[in-house]
C-alpha positions in Angstrom: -1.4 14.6 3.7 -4.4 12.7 3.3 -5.7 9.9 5.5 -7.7 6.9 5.0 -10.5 7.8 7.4 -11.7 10.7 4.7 -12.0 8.1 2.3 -15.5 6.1 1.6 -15.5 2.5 0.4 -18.8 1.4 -1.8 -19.7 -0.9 -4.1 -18.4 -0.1 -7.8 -21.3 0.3 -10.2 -20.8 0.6 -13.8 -21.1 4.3 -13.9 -18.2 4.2 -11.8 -15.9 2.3 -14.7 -14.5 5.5 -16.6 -12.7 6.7 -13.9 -12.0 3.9 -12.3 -10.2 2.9 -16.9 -8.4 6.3 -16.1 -6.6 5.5 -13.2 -6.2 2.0 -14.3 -4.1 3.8 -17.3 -2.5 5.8 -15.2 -1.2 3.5 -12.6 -0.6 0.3 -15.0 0.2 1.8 -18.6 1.4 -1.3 -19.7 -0.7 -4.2 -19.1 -3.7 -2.2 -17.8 -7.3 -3.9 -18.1 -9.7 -2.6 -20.9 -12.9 -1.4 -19.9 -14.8 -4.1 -21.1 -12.8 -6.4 -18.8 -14.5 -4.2 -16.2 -17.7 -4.5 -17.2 -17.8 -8.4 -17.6 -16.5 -8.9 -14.0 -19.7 -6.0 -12.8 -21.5 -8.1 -14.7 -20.7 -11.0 -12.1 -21.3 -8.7 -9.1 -24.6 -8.7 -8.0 -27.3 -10.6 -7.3 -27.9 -13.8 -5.5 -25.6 -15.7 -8.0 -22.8 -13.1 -7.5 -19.6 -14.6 -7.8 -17.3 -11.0 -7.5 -17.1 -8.2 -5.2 -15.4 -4.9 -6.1 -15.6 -1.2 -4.6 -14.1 1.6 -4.9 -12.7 4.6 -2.8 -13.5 8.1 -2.9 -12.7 11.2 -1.4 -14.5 14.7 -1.8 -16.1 13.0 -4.4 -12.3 11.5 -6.5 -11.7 8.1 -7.5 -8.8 7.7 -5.0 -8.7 3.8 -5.5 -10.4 0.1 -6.3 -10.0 -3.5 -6.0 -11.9 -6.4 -7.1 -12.1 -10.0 -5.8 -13.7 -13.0 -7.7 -14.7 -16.5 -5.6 -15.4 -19.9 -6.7 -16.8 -21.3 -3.8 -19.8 -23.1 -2.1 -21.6 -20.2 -1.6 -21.0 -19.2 -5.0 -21.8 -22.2 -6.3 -24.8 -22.1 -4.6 -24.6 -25.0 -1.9 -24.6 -22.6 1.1 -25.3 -24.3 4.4 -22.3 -27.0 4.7 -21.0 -25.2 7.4 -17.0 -25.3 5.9 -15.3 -22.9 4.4 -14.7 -25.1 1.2 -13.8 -22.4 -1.9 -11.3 -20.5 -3.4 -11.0 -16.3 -4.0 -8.9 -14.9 -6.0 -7.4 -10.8 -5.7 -8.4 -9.7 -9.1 -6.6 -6.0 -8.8 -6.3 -3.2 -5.7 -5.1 -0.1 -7.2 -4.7 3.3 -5.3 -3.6 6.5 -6.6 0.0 7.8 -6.0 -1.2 10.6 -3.9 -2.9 8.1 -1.4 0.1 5.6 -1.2 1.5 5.0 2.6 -2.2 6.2 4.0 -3.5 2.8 4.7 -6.0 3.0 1.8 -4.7 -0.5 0.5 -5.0 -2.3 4.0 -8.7 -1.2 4.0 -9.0 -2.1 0.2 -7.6 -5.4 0.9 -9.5 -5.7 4.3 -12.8 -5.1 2.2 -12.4 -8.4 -0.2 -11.1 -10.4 2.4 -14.3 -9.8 4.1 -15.9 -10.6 0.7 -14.0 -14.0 0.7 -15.1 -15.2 4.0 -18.8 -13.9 2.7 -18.8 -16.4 -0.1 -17.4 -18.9 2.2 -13.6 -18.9 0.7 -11.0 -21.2 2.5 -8.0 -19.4 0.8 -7.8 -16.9 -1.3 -5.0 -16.1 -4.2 -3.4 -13.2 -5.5 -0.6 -12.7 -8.5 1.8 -9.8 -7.7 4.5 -8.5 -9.7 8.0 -9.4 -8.9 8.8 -6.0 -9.1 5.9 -4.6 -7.0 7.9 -4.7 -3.5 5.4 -2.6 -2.2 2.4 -4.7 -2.8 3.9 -7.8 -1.4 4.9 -6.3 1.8 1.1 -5.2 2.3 0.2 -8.9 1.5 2.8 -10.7 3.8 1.6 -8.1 6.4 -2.1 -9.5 6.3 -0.6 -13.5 6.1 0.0 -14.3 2.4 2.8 -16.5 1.6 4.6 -16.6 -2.0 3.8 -20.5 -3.6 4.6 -19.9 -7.1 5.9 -18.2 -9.8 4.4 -17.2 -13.3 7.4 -16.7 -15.6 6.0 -14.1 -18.2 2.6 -13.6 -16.7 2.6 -9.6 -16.7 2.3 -8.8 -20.8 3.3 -7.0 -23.2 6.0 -6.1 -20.2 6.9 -10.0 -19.8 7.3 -9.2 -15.7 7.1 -12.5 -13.7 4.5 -12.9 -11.3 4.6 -14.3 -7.7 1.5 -16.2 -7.0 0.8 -15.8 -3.3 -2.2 -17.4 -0.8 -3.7 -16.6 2.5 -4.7 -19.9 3.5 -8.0 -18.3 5.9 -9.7 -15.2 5.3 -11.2 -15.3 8.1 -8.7 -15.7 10.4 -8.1 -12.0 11.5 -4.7 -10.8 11.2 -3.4 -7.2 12.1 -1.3 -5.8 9.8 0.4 -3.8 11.5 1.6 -6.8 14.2 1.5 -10.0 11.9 2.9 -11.9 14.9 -0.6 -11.3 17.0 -3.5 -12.7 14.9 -5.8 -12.5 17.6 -6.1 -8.9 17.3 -8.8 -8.7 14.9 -8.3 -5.8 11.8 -11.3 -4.0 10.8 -13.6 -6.8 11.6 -12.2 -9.5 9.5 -13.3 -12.4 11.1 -16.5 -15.0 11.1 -18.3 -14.7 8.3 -19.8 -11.0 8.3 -21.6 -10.4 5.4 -21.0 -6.8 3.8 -23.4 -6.3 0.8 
């Protein structure tokens, strides 16, 4: 069994998009993203315009997982200083391989951009999910996202429904593993720490 505290989280770089395509394909054969859909949101992931934030995991060296976040928010926009949270972030993809699944890796995937959202100064942050991806949405209603909608269709060529689903403050820490006590902050999510 292998445990989330041998894994290292770092920035993806583009040398990192082959293996991050393989285990894309691997995970999502049907509506997986192409490579040059990674590339484009790299392209959008550094620098003092940056308007996404994605890593990935490793362990021993192995791609063991990713996820991605894109904002549109003030301090992407590039009005910093208003002192209110006042954007939006949105959970591009968190993907971890089978062999990692039930270690926690996905918490501390999905701890990573929320501490990206609250860096860009993001008041909510959205996510789609598949309807059939029970897994996923119980790690999402453990860290405070509530279902809002439903895309009818969204996942292609599949035609899988989507649920569209919003934190309403990344910053507000929540422990997901006792929802019910947000005071208990979860691997510093809270403020607006700056990882980068």
């Amino acid at each position: 069994m292998t445990g989330p505290e041998k894994v290292a989280l770092r920035e993806m770089r583009w040398w990192d998009i082959e293996r991050v395509f393989r285990l894309e394909r691997e995970l999502f054969p049907e509506d997986a993203w192409s490579r040059g859909m990674f590339w484009s949101e790299l392209a959008h992931a550094r620098g003092p315009a940056a308007t996404r934030r994605y890593v990935v995991a490793e362990e021993d060296g192995r791609l063991v997982g990713y996820a991605g976040l894109t904002s549109a928010g003030a301090a992407a926009d590039g009005d910093e200083g208003t002192g209110a949270a006042t954007g939006v972030a949105d959970v591009q993809t968190i993907a971890v391989s089978r062999d990692h699944w039930g270690t926690g890796l996905g918490s501390r995937l999905l701890t990573e951009l929320l501490r990206a959202a609250t860096a860009f100064e993001c008041a909510e942050v959205l996510l789609e999910c598949r309807i059939d991806n029970v897994q996923a949405q119980k790690l999402y209603e453990r860290f405070g996202f509530e279902t809002i909608g439903v895309r009818k269709g969204y996942y292609q060529p599949g035609n899988v429904d989507a649920l569209v689903m919003r934190l309403a403050d990344p910053s507000t820490p929540v422990n997901p593993a006792n929802p019910g006590n947000p005071a208990t902050p979860v691997n510093g999510v809270e403020g607006t720490e700056t990882h980068g």
